[in-house]
Residue frames as qw, qx, qy, qz and C-alpha x, y, z in Angstrom:
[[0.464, -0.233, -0.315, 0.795, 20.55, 11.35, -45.33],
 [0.103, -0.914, -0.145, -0.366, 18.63, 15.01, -44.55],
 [0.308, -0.122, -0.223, 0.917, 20.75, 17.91, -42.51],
 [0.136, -0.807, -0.289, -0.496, 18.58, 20.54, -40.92],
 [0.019, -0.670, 0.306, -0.676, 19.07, 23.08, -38.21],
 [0.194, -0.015, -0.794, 0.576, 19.35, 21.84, -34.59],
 [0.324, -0.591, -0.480, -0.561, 15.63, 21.49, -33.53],
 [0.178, -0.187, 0.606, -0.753, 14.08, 22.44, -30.27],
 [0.306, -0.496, -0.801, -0.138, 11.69, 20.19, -28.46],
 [0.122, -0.327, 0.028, -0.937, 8.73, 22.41, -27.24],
 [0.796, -0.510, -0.026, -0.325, 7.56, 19.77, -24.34],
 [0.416, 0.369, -0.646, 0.522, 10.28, 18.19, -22.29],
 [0.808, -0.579, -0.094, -0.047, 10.52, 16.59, -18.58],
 [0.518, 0.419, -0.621, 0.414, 13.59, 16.50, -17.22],
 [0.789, -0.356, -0.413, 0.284, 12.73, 15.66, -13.55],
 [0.201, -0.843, 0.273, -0.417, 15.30, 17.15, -11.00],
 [0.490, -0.726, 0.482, 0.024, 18.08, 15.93, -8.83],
 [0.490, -0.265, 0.799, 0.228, 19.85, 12.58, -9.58],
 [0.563, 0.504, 0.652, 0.062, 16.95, 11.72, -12.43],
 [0.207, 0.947, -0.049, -0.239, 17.54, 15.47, -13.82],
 [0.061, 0.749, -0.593, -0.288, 21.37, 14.60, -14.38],
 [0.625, 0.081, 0.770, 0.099, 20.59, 11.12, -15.87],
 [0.455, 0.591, 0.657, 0.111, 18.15, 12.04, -18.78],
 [0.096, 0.870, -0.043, -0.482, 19.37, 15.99, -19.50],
 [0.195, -0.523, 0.680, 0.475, 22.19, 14.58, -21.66],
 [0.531, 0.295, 0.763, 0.220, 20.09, 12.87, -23.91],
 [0.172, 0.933, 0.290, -0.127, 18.04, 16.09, -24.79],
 [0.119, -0.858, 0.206, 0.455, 20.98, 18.05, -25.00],
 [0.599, -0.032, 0.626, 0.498, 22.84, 15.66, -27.20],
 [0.217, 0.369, 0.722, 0.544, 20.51, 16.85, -30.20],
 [0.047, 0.897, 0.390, 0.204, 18.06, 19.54, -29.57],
 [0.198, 0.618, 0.067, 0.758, 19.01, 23.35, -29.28],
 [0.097, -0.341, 0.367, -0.860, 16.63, 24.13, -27.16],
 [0.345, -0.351, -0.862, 0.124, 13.93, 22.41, -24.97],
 [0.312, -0.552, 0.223, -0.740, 10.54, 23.94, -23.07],
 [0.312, 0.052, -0.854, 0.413, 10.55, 22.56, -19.89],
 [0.531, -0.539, -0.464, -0.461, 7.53, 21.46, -18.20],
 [0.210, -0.457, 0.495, -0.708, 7.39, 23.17, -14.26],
 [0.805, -0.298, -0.267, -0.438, 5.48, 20.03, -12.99],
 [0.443, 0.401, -0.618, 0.512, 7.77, 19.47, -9.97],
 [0.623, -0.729, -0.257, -0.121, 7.04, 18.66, -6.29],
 [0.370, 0.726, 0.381, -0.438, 6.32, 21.25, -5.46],
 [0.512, 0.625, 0.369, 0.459, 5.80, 22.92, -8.98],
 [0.352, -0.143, 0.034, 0.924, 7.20, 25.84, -10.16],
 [0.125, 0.716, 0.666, 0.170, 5.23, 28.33, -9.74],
 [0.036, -0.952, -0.128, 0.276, 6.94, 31.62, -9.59],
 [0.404, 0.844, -0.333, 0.112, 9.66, 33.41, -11.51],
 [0.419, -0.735, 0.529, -0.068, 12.16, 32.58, -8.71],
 [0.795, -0.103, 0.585, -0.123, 11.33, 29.06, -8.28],
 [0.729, 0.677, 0.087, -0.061, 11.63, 28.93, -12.04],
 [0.295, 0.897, -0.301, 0.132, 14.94, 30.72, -12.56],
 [0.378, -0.535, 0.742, -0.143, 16.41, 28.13, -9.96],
 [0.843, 0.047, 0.532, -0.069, 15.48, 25.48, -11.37],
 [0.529, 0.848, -0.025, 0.015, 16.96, 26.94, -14.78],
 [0.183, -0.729, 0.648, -0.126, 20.50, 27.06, -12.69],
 [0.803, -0.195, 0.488, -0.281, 19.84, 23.48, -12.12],
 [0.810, 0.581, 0.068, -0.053, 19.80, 22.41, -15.70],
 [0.345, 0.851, -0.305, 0.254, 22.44, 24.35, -16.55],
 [0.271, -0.618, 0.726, -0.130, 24.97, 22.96, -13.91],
 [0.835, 0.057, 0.525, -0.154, 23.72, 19.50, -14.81],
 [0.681, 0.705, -0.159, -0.117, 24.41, 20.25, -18.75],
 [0.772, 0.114, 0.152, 0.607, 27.73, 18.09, -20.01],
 [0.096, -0.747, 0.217, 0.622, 30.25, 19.95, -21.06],
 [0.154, -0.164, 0.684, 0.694, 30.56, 20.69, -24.67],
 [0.279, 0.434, 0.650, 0.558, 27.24, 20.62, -24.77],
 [0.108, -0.087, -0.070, -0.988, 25.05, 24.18, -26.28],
 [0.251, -0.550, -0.788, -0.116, 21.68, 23.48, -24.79],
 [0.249, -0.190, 0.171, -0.934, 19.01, 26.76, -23.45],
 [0.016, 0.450, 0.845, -0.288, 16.39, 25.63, -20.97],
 [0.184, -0.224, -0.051, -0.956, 13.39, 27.85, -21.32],
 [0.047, -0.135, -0.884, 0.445, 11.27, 27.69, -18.68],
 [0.356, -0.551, -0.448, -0.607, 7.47, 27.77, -17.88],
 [0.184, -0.192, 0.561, -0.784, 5.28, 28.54, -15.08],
 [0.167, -0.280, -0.917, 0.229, 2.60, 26.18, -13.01],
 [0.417, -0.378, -0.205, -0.801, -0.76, 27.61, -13.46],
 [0.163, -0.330, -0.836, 0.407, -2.81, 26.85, -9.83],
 [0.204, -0.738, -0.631, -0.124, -6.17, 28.27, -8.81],
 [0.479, -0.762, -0.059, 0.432, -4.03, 30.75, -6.54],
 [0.565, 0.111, 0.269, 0.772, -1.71, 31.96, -9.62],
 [0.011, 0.818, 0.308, -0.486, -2.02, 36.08, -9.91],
 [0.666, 0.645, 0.135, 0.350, -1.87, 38.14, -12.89],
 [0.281, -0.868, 0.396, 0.107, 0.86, 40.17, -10.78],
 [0.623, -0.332, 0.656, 0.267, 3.11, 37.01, -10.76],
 [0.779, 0.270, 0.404, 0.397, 2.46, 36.00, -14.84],
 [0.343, 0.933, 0.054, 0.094, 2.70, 39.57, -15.91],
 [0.337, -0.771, 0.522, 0.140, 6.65, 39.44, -13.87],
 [0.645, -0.159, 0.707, 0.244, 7.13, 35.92, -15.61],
 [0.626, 0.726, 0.250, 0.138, 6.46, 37.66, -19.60],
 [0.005, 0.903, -0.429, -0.014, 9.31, 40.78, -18.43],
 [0.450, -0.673, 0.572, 0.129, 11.49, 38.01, -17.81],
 [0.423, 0.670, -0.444, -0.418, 13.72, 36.65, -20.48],
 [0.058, -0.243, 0.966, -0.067, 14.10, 33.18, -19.06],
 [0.474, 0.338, 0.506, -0.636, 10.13, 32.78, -18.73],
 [0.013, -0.098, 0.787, 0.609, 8.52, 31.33, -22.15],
 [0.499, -0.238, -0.688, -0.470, 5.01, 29.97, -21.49],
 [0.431, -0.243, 0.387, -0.778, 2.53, 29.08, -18.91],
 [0.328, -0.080, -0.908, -0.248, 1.29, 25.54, -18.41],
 [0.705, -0.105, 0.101, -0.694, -2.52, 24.46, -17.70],
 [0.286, -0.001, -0.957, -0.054, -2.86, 21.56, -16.40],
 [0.618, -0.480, -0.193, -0.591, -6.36, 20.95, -15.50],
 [0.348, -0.535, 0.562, -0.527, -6.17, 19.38, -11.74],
 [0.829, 0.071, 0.483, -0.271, -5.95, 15.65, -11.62],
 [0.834, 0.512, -0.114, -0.173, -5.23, 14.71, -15.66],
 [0.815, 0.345, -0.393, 0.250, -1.47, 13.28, -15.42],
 [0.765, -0.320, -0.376, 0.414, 1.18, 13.05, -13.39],
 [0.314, -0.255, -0.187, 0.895, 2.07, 15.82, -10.73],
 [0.097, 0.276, 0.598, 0.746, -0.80, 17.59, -11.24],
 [0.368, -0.519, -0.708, 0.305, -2.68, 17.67, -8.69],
 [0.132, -0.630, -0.112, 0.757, -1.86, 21.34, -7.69],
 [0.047, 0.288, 0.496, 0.818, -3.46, 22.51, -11.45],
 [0.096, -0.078, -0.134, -0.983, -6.77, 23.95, -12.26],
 [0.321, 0.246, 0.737, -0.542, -9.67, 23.55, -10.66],
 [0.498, 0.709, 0.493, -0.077, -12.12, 25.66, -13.07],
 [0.348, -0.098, 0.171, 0.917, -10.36, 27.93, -15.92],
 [0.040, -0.794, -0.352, -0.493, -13.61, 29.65, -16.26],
 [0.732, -0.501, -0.311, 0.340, -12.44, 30.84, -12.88],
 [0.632, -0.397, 0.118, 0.655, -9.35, 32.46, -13.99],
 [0.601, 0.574, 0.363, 0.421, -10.16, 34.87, -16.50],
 [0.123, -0.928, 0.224, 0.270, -7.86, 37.60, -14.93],
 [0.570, -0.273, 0.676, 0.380, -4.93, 35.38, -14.97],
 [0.532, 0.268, 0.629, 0.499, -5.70, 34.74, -19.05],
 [0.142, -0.950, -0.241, 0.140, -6.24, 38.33, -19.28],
 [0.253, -0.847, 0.418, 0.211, -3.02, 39.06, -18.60],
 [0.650, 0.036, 0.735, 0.191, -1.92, 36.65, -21.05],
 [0.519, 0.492, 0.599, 0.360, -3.43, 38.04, -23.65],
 [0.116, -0.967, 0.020, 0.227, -1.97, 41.49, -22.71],
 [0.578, -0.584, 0.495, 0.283, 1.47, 40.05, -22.46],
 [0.680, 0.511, -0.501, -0.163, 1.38, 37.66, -25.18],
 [0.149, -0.522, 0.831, -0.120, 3.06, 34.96, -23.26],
 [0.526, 0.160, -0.792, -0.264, 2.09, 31.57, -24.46],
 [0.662, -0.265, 0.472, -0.518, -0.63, 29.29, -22.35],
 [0.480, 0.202, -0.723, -0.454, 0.16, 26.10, -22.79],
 [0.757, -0.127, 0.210, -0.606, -2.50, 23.18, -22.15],
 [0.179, -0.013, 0.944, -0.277, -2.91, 19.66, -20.89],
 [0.471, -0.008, -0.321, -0.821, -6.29, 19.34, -23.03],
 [0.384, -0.328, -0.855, -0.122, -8.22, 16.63, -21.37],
 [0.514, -0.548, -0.125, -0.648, -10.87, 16.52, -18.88],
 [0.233, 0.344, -0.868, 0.272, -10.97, 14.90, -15.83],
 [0.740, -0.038, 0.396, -0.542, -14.29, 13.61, -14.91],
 [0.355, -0.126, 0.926, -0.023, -14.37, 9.97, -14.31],
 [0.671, 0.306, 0.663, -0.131, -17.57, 9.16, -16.32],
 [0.542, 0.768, -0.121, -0.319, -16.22, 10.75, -19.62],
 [0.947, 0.158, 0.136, 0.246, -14.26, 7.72, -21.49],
 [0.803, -0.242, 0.361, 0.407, -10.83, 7.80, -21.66],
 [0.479, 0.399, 0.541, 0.564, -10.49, 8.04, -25.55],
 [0.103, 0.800, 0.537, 0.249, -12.85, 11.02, -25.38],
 [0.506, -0.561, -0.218, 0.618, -10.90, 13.20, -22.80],
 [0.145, -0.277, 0.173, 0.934, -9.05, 15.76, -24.95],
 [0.057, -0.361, -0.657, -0.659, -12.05, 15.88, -27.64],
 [0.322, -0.866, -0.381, -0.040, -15.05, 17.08, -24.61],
 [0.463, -0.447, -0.124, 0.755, -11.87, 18.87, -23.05],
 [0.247, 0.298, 0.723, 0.572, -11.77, 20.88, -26.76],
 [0.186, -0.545, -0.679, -0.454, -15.45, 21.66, -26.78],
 [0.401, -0.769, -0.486, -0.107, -16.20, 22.47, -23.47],
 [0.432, -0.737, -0.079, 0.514, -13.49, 24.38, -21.78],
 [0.532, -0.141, 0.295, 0.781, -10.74, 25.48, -24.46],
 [0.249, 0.621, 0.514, 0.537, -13.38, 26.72, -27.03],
 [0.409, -0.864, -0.292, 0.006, -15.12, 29.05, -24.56],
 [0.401, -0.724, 0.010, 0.561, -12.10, 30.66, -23.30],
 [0.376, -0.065, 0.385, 0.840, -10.61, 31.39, -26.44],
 [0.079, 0.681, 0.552, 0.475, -13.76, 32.89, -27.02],
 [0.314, -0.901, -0.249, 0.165, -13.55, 34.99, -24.03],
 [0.237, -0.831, 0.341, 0.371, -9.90, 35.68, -25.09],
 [0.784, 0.568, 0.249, -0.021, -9.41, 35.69, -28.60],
 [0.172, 0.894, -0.403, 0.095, -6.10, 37.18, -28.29],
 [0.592, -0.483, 0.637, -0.104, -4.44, 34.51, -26.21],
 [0.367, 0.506, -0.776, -0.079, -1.55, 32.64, -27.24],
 [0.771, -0.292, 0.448, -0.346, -2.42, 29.29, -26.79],
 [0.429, 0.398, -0.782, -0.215, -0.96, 25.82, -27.60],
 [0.861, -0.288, 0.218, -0.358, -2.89, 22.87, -27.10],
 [0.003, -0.604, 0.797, -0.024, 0.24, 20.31, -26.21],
 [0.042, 0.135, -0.962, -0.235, 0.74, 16.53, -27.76],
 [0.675, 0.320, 0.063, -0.662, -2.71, 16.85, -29.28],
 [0.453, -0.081, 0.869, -0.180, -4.16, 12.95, -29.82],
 [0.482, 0.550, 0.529, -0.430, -7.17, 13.62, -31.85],
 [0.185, 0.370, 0.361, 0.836, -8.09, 14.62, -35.36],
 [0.368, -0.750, -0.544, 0.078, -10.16, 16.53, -33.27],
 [0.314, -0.789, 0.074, 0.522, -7.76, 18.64, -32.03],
 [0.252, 0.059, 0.471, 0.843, -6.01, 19.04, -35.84],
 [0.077, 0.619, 0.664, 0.412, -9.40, 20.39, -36.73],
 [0.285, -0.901, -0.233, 0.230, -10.01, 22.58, -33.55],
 [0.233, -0.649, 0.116, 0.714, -6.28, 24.47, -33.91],
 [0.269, 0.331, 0.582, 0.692, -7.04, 24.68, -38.26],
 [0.092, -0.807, -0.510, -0.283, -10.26, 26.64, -36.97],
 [0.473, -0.707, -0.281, 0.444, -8.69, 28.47, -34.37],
 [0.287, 0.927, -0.097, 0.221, -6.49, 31.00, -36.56],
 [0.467, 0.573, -0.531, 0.415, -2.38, 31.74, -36.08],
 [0.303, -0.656, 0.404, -0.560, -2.71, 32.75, -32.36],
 [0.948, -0.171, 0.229, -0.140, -3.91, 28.54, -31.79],
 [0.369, 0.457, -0.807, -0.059, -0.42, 25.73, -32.66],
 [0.900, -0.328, 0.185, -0.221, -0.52, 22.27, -31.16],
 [0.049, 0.626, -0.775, 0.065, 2.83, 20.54, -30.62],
 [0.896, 0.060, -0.259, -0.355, 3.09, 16.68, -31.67],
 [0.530, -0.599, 0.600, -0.033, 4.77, 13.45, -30.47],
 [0.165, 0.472, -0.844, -0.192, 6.89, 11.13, -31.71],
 [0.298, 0.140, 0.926, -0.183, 4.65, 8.13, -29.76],
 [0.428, 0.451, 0.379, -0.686, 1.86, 9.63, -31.10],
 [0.493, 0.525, -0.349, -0.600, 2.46, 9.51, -34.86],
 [0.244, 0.357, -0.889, -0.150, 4.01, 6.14, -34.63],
 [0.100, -0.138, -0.979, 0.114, 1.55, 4.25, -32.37],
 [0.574, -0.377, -0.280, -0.671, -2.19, 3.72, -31.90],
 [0.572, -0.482, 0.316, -0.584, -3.96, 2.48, -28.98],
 [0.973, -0.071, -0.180, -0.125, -3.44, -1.21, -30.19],
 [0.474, 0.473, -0.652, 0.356, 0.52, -0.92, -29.81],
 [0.553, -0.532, 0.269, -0.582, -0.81, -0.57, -25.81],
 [0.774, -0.237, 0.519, -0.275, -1.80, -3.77, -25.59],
 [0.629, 0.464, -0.607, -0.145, 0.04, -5.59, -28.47],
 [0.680, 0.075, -0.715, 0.141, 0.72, -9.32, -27.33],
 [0.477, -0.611, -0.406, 0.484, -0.30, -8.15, -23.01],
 [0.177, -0.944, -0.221, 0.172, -0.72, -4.93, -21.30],
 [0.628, 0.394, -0.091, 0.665, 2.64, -2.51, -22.31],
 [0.423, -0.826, -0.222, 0.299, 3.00, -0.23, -19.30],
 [0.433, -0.187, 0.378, 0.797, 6.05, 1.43, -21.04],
 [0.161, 0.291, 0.573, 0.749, 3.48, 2.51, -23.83],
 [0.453, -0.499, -0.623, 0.397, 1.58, 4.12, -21.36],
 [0.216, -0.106, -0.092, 0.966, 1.16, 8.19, -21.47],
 [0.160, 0.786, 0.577, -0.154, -1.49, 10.56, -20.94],
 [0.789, 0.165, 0.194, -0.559, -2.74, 11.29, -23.37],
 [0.597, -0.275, 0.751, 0.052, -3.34, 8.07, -23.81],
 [0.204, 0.101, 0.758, 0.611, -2.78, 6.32, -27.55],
 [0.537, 0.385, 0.174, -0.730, -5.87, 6.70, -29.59],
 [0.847, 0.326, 0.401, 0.126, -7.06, 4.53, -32.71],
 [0.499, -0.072, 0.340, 0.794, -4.79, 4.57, -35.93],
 [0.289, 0.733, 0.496, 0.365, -7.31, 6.71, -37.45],
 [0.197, -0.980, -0.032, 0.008, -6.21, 9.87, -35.40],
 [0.652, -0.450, 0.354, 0.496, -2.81, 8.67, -35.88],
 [0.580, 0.239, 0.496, 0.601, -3.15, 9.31, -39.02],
 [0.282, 0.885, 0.245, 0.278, -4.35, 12.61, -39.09],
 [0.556, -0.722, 0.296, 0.286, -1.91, 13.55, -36.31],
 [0.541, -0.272, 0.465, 0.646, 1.14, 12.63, -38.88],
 [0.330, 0.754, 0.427, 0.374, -1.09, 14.62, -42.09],
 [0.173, -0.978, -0.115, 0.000, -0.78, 17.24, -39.85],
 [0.510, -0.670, 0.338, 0.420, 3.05, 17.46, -38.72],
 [0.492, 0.009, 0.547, 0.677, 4.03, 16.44, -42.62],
 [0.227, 0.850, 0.449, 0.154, 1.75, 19.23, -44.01],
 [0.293, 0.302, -0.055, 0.905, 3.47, 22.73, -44.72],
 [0.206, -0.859, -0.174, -0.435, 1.37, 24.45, -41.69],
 [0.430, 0.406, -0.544, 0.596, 3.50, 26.07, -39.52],
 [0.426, -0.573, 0.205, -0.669, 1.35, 25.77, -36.62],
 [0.942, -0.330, -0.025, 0.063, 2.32, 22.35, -35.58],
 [0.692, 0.565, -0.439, 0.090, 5.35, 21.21, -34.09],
 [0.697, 0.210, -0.655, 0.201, 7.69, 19.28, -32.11],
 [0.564, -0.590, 0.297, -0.496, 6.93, 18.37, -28.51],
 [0.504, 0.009, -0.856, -0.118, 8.33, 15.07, -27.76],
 [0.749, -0.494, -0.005, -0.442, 6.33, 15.16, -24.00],
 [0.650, 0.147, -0.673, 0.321, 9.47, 12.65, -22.93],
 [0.542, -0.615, 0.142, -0.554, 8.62, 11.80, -19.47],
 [0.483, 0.205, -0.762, 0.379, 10.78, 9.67, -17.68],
 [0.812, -0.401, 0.082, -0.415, 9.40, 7.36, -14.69],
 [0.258, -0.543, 0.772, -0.208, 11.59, 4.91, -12.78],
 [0.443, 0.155, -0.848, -0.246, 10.96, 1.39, -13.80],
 [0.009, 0.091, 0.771, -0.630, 10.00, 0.77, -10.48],
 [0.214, 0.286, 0.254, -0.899, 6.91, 3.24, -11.23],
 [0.538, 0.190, -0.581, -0.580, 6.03, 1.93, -14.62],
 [0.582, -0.093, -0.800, -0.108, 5.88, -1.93, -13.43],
 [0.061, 0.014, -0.740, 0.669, 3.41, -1.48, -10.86],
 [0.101, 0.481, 0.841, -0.225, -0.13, -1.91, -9.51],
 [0.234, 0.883, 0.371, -0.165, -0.86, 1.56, -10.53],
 [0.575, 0.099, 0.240, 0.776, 1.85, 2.65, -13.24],
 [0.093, -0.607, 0.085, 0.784, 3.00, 6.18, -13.58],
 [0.609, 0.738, 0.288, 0.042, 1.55, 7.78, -17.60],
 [0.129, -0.873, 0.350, 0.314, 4.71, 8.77, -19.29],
 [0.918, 0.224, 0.089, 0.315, 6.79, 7.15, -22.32],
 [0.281, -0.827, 0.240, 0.423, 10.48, 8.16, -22.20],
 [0.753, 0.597, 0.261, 0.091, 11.66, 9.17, -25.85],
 [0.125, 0.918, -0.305, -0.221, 14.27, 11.31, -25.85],
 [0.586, -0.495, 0.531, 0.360, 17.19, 9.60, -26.79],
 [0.418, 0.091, 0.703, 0.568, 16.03, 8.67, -30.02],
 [0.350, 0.648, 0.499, -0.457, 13.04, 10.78, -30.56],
 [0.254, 0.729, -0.148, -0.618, 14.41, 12.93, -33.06],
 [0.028, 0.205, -0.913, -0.350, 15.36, 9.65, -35.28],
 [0.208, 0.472, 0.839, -0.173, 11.70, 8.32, -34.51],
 [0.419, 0.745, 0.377, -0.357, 10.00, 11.34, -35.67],
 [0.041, -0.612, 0.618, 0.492, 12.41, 11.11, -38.63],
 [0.061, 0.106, 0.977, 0.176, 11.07, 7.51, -39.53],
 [0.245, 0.612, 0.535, -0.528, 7.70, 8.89, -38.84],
 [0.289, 0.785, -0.209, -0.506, 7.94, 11.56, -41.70],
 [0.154, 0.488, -0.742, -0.432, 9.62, 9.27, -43.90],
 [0.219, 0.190, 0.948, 0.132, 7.07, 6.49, -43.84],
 [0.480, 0.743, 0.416, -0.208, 4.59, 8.85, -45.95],
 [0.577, 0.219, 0.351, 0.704, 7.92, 10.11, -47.89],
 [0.028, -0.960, -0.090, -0.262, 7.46, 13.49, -46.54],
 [0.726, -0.274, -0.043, 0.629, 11.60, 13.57, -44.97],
 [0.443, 0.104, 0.101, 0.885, 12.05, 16.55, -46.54],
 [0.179, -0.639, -0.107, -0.741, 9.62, 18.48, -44.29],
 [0.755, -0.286, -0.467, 0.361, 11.07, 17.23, -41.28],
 [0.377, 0.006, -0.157, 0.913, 13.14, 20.33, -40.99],
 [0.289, -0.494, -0.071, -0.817, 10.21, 22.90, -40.74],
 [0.724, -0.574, -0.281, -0.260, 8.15, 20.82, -38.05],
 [0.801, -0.446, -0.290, 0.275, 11.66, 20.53, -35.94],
 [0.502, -0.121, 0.023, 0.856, 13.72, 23.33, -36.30],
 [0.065, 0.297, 0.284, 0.909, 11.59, 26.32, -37.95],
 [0.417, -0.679, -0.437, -0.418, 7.43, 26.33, -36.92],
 [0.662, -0.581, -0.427, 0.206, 7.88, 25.84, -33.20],
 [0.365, 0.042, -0.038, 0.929, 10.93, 28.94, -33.10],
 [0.073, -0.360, -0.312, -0.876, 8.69, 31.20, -35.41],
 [0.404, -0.667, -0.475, -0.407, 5.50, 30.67, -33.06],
 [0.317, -0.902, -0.292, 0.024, 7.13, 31.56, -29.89],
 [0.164, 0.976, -0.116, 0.086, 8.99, 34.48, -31.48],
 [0.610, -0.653, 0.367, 0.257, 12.02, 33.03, -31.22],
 [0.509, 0.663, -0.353, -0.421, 14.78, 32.47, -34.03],
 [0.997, 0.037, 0.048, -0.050, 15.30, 29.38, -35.27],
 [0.828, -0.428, 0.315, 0.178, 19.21, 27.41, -34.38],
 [0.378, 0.806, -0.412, -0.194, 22.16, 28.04, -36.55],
 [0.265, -0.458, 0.849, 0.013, 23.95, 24.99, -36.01],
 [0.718, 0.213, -0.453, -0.483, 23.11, 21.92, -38.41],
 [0.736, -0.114, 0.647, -0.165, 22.28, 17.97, -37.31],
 [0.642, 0.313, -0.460, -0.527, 22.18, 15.01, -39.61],
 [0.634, -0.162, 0.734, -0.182, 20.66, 12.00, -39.47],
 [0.309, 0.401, -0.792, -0.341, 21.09, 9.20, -41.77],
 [0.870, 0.077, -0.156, -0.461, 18.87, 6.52, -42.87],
 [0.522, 0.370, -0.750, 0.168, 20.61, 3.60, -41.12],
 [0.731, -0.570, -0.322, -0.195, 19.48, 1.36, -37.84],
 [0.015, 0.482, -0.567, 0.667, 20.63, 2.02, -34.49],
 [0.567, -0.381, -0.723, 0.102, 20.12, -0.31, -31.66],
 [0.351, -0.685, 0.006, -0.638, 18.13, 1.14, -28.47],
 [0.026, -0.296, 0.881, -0.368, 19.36, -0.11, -25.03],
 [0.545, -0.524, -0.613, -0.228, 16.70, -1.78, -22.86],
 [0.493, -0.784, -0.320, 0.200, 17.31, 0.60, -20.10],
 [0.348, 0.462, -0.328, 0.747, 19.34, 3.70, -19.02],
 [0.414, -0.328, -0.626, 0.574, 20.07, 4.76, -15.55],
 [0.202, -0.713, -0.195, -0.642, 17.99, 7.06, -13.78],
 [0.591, -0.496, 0.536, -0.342, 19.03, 7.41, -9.58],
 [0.471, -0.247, 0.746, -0.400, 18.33, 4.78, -8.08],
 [0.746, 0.443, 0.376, -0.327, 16.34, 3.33, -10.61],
 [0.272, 0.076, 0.719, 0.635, 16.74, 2.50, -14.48],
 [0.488, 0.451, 0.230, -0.711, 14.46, 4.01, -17.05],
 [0.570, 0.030, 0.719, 0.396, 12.89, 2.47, -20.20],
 [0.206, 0.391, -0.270, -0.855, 13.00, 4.06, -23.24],
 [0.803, 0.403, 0.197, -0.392, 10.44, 3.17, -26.19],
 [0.771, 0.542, -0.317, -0.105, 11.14, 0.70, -28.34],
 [0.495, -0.624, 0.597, -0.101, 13.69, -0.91, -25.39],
 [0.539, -0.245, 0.784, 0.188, 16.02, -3.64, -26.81],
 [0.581, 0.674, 0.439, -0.120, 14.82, -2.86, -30.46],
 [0.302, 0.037, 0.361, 0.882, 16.51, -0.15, -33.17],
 [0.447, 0.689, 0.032, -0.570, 15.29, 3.41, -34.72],
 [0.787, 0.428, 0.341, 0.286, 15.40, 3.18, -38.71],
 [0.346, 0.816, -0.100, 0.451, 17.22, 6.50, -38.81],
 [0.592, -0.642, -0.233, 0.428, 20.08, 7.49, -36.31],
 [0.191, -0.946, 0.144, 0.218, 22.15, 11.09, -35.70],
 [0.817, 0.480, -0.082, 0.308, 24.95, 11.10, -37.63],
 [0.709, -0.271, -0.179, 0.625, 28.43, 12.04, -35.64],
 [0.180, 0.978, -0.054, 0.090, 29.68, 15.30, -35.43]]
């Protein structure tokens, strides 16, 4: 059994209308807080658009439970440093997401070139508000596997060279590649990890046929990056931490000619990346990577209320409603080895 502070996940879908009040109540069940990725048609790309969509949540939220959206803004080719410099003043406003144009789902309306933009990250590194990044590339003839590692090299370095001040967080980082790039990068660099990630490599993908469910960009990698990925999150630097990237997709979406990239974790995540940490017998630095690092880097304080979860299996449905639709979670019609203990 471990008790630690109520963590906050620091990637998060939650979708919008019917699918928004399906899957909020998992998240809320267990995390504090949650940043919420603006990748919405259309995306959120201004303060307004933002702050409604914050209302949203929040009328969706159960009762009883204590749950703070914090919201980001949709970087686009068209995004002004007027508009990010209003979305740092504002107290609902947390981060900025890069999503290079093209690399996952809803995306489409992202970044062309971010050498382009170097007002826009400018003002960023005036503000201090937090850029966070989608780290792949998206040219077709660079493999797959390789995406976030040339992404890395060729675009991220470079800007942080042009803006060595700039808060940046390169989100559910795949690679030892990327552990290496934010070790070199100094405080100002963090990279936020996933549950799928630590637990599976690229073979779970295709374990016994294709797994469309296991499915998410980015996409697995070998176990060898899995393993530095989980060195990293059980290590005492406080620049990783929790993102679960939960990304809920209608069943419909997943089991199709061209499935949707997205595994949906929340329900159990925080028991998964529990089992995670406890298969190197590092459980008792669970609490910094979910409840402390991710606060401290964006300047927030870390949850006064306590969780516990308890070494003990917990069956996982094989589906929860979502609209019209069902979603599957990972691990569907399986068990976690740890589950939440009642309050």
């Amino acid at each position: 059994m471990i008790t630690l502070r109520r963590p906050d996940d620091w990637h998060l879908h939650l979708r919008d209308g019917d699918g928004l009040h399906a899957v909020l109540p998992h998240t809320s069940a267990h995390f504090g807080r949650a940043l919420v990725m603006p990748n919405l048609l259309p995306p959120v790309t201004t303060v307004a658009a933002a702050c409604a969509y914050r209302d949203r949540i929040l009328d969706a939220l159960p009762p009883g439970h204590h749950f703070r959206p914090l919201m980001t803004l949709y970087l686009t080719d068209t995004t002004s440093p007027q508009t990010l410099a209003e979305a740092a003043a504002h107290p609902d406003i947390h981060a900025v997401k890069l999503y290079p144009a093209g690399a996952t789902t809803h995306s489409d309306a992202g970044v062309s070139d971010p050498a382009a933009l170097d007002e826009v990250f400018s003002e960023l590194e005036r503000s201090g508000l937090p850029l966070c990044v989608h780290g792949e590339v998206t040219d077709p003839e660079i493999d797959i596997f390789d995406r976030e590692a040339v992404f890395l090299e060729r675009t991220l370095a470079p800007l942080l060279e042009r803006h060595p001040d700039l808060r940046c967080v390169v989100e559910h980082a795949t690679t030892a590649e990327a552990i290496r790039f934010v070790r070199a990068a100094g405080p100002k660099v963090g990279a936020s990890l996933t549950a799928h990630h630590l637990l599976l490599s690229r073979n779970h993908l295709f374990e016994g046929g294709i797994r469309p469910h296991r499915y998410c960009l980015p996409i697995l990698k070998r176990r060898s990056h899995q393993e530095a990925l989980l060195e990293a999150a059980t290590s005492t630097d406080p620049r990783f931490f929790l993102g679960t990237d939960s990304a809920p997709h209608g069943r419909a979406r997943k089991q199709s000619p061209c499935g949707c990239a997205g595994m949906y974790t929340a329900p159990v995540a925080l028991a998964l990346y529990a089992e995670a940490f406890d298969s190197v017998g590092a459980i008792d630095r669970l609490e910094a990577f979910a409840s402390l690092n991710g606060p401290a880097f964006y300047g927030l304080s870390p949850n006064e209320e306590r969780i516990t979860l308890v070494r003990e299996p917990e069956p996982i449905p094989d589906h929860y409603d979502f609209g019209a639709d069902v979603v599957v979670p990972i691990r569907a019609g399986g068990q976690t080895a740890w589950r939440i203990a009642a309050e």
